[in-house]
N, C-alpha and C positions, 0 to 999 in steps of 0.2 A: 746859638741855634745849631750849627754843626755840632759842638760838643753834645749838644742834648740828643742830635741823631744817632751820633756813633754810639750813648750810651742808652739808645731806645727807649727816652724817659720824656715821654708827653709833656706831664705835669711841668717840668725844666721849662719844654719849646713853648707851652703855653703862657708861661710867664713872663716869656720874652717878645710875645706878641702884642698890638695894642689893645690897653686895655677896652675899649671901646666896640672893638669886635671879635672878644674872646672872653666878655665876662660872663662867666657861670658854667664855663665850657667844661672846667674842672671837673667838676661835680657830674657831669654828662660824661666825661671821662671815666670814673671813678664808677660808674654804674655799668657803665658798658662793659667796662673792665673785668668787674667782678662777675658780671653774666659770660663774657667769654672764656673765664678760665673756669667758670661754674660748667659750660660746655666741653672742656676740654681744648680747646684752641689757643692759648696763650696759658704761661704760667706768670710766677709772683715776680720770678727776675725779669722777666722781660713781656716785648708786645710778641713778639715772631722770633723765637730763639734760631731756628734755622736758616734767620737772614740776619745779614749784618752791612751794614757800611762804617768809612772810615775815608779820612779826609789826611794828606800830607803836604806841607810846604806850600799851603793857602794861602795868596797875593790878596789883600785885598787895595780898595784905592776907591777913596770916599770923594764925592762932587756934592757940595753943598749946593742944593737947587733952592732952596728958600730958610728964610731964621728957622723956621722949626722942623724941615724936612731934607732929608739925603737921598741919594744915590746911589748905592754900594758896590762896585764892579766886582766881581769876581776875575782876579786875572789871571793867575798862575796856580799852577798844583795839580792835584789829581786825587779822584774818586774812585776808592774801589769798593764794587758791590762784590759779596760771599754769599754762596748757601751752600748749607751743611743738610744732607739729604739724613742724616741720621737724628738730627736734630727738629726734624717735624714731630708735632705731635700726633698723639694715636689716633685724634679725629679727622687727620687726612693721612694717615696711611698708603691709600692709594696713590694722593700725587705726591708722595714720598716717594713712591715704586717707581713712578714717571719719569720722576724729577734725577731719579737713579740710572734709571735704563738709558735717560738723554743725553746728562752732562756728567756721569760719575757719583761719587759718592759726596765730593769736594769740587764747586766750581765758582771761580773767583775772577772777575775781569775788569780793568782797571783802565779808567777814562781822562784822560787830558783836558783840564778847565782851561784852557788856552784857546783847543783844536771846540771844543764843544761852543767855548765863546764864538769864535768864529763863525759858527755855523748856525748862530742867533742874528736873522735879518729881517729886517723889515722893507717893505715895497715903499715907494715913493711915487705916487699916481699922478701928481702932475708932473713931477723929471720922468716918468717911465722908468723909473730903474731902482735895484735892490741898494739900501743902503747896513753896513755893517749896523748892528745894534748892541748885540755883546749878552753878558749874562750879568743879572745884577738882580738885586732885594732894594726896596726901597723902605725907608726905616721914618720914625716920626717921634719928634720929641713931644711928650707928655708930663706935666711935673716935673719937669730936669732931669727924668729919664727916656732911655732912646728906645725905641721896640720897634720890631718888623712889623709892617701890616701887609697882611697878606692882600688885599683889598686893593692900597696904591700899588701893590707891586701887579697885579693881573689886568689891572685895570690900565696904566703905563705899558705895558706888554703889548695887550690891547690895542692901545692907539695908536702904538710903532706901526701894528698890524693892517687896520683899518684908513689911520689918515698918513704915514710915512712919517709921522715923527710924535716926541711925546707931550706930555700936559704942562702948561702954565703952572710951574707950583709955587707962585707968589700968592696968587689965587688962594691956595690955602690955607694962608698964613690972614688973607682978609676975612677968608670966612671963618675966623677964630672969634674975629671981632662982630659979627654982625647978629641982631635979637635972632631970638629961634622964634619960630611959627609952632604955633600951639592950640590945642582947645582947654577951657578955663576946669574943666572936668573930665576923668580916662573918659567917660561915653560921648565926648564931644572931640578926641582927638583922630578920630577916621575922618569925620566933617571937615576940619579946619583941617587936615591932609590934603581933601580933594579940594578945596577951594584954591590951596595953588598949584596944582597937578596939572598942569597946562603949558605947552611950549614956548609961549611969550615972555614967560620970565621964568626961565629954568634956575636962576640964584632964588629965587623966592620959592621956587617946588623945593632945591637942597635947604631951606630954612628949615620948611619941614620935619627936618630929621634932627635927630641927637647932635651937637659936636661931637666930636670923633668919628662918624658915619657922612653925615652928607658933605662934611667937608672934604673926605676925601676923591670924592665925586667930581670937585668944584675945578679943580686944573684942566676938565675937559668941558667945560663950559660953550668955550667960543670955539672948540673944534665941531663940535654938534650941531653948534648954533650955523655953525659953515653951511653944514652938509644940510641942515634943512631947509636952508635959504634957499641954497641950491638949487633943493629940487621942489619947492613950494611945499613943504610938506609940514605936517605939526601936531599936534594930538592937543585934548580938549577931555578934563574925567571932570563926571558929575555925579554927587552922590544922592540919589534919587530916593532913598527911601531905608532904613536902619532897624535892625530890631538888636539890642548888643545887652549883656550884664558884664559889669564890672567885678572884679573878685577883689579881695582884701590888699592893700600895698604890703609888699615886701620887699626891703631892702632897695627903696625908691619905683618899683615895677609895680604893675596891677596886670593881671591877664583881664582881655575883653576876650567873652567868648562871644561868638557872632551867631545867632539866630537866623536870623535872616538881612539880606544887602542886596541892593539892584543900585548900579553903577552905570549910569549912560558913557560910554567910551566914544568919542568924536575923532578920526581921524582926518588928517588932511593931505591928498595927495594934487601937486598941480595946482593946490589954491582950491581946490573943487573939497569939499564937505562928508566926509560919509560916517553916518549916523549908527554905531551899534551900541547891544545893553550886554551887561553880562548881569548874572545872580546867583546865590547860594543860600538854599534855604535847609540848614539844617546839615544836612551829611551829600544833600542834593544840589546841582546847580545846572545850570543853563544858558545858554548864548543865545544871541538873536544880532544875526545880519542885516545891513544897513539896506541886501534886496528883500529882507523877510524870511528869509530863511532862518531856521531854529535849530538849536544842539540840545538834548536834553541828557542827564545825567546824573548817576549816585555812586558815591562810595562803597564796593561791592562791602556785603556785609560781613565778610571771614576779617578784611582788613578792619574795619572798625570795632571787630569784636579782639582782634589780636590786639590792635595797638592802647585801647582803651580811649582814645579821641570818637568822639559822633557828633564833634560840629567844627568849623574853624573856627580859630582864637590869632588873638594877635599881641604881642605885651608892647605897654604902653611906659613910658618914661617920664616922669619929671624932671623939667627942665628951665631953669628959671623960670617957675612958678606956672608954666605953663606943660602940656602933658602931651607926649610926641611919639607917635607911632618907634619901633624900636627893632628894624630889620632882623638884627644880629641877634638879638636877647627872644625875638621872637624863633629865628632858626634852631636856636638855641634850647629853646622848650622844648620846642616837637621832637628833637630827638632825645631828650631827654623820657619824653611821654614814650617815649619806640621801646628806649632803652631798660624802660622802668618796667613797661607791662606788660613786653610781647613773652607768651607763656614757655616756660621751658622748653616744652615737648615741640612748639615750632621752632625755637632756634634749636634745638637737635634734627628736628626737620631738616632747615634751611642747611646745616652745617654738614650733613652726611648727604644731602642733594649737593656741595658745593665738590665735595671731595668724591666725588660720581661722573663729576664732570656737567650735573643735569640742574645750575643751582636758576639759569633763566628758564627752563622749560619747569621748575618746582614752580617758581614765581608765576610766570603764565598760569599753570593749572589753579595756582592759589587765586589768583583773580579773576577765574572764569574767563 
């Protein structure tokens, strides 16, 4: 992964990721790619020729946390970031000029993974006090090979953050072993989702998902399970009503596009019940509060017209014979659909509003 930073080559770090939440990212890569050098903002050598990193005399120091998951400390070495003000391209010329006037023509500054580690802590809320946490990737074996997932590493971060220490990762190493939760059809696997979507048995809502995704969820289990006992709290999804088409399977996926959905969402605070819906009908959707209060709302229409999307979709997974919602493969679409359709003339829009300085006030205007 370092070696594929310093040599600004996606396709590399993508390979080294898990498979599980980076399949098809490629290809979403490859599109994007070609539309930004198609704009002018990256060329064929590189993503950002004007920026560089590089990495020297990298410590690492591996903690086996379970049979099929690490630890990876970063201990020793140093990171240095460059930008070469000559080396932007012509579609930001202007923070070329910026980037000139502020720090030179040449500005290069170079960080201690020691001093940086160090300064990675996490709180500990029943000691009251900071505990050192350090800098690390967490890695997961898959077919007898090892790959980063970026997922157990943010999520591990996470709960340094939130509970003072990190996830059970024997946990999952069980949930390797245990059936997936599924519907017998792609238009039955949002239904058999929501059936276990419920805080009572949050191992049974991670069935839900693919291996490779809800398992890595599963090492914070009983830290959640803490806090909600805690404070009596819980949630309860119910799926009230469906309008959805299946599309063709590819390469084990099917997109469900979603028509229409109304979801009764039950939260629980105290023990006490409170009762809301949410729905989307089409490009449109709506809330509705547990006092009766209402949200109404649509996708303005420039965005539905640039991206080429005018309903929600979700891609669905086979999974030992059964067919499972598919978080990643579904993120994974939508920008792929961003990347695919949005028209030239806006991403030269977007890209001469960015190098203006004005790319959140372009976006505001763009969405009304």
């Amino acid at each position: 992964m370092l070696a594929a930073a310093e040599d600004q080559d996606p396709i590399a770090a993508l390979g080294m990721i898990n498979p599980g939440e980076s399949r098809g990212a490629d290809e979403v890569w490859e599109a994007l790619h070609q539309r930004l050098e198609r704009a002018g903002v990256t060329t064929k050598d590189g993503v950002f020729d004007a920026a560089g990193v590089s990495f020297e005399d990298v410590e690492l120091e591996v903690d086996e946390v379970a049979d099929h998951v690490a630890k990876v400390h970063l201990r020793e070495g140093t990171v240095k970031l460059s930008l070469e003000a000559d080396d932007f391209p012509k579609a930001f010329d202007r923070l070329a000029a910026e980037a000139r006037a502020e720090l030179g023509d040449s500005w290069t500054e170079t960080y201690d993974i020691a001093e940086l580690a160090d300064e990675m802590r996490s709180y500990d809320w029943e000691d009251d006090e900071q505990t050192r946490m350090g800098l690390f990737v967490m890695v997961i074996e898959v077919d007898g090979r090892w790959y980063v997932s970026p997922t157990a590493t943010w999520t591990e971060y996470a709960a340094h953050q939130i509970f003072g220490r990190g996830g059970d990762w024997s946990a999952y190493d069980e949930g390797v072993d245990r059936d997936p939760v599924g519907g017998e059809r792609p238009e039955e696997a949002l239904r058999a989702f929501a059936e276990v979507a419920n805080s009572d048995d949050l191992e049974a809502l991670l069935d839900g998902l693919p291996h490779g995704q809800g398992d890595l969820f599963r090492p914070f289990v009983g830290l959640v399970e803490e806090e909600l006992a805690r404070y009596g709290a819980g949630f309860d999804i119910e799926l009230r009503d469906q309008t959805v088409r299946a599309g063709d399977e590819d390469d084990g996926l099917v997109r469900l596009d979603i028509d229409r959905i109304e979801l009764g969402v039950t939260g629980v605070e105290d023990g006490d019940p409170y009762r809301n819906a949410v729905g989307l009908d089409g490009s449109c959707g709506w809330a509705e509060a547990y006092d009766g209060s209402r949200a109404d709302g649509c996708v303005p229409t420039w965005l539905t017209q640039v991206s080429g999307i005018d309903n929600a979709f979700v891609m669905v997974r086979e999974t030992d014979d059964v067919w499972q919602i598919d978080l990643f493969a579904t993120a994974v679409a939508w920008l792929e659909e961003l990347a695919t359709n949005v028209p030239d003339d806006e991403l030269d829009s977007l890209v001469a509003a960015i190098d203006e300085g004005d790319g959140a006030r372009w976006l505001e205007h763009r969405l009304g």
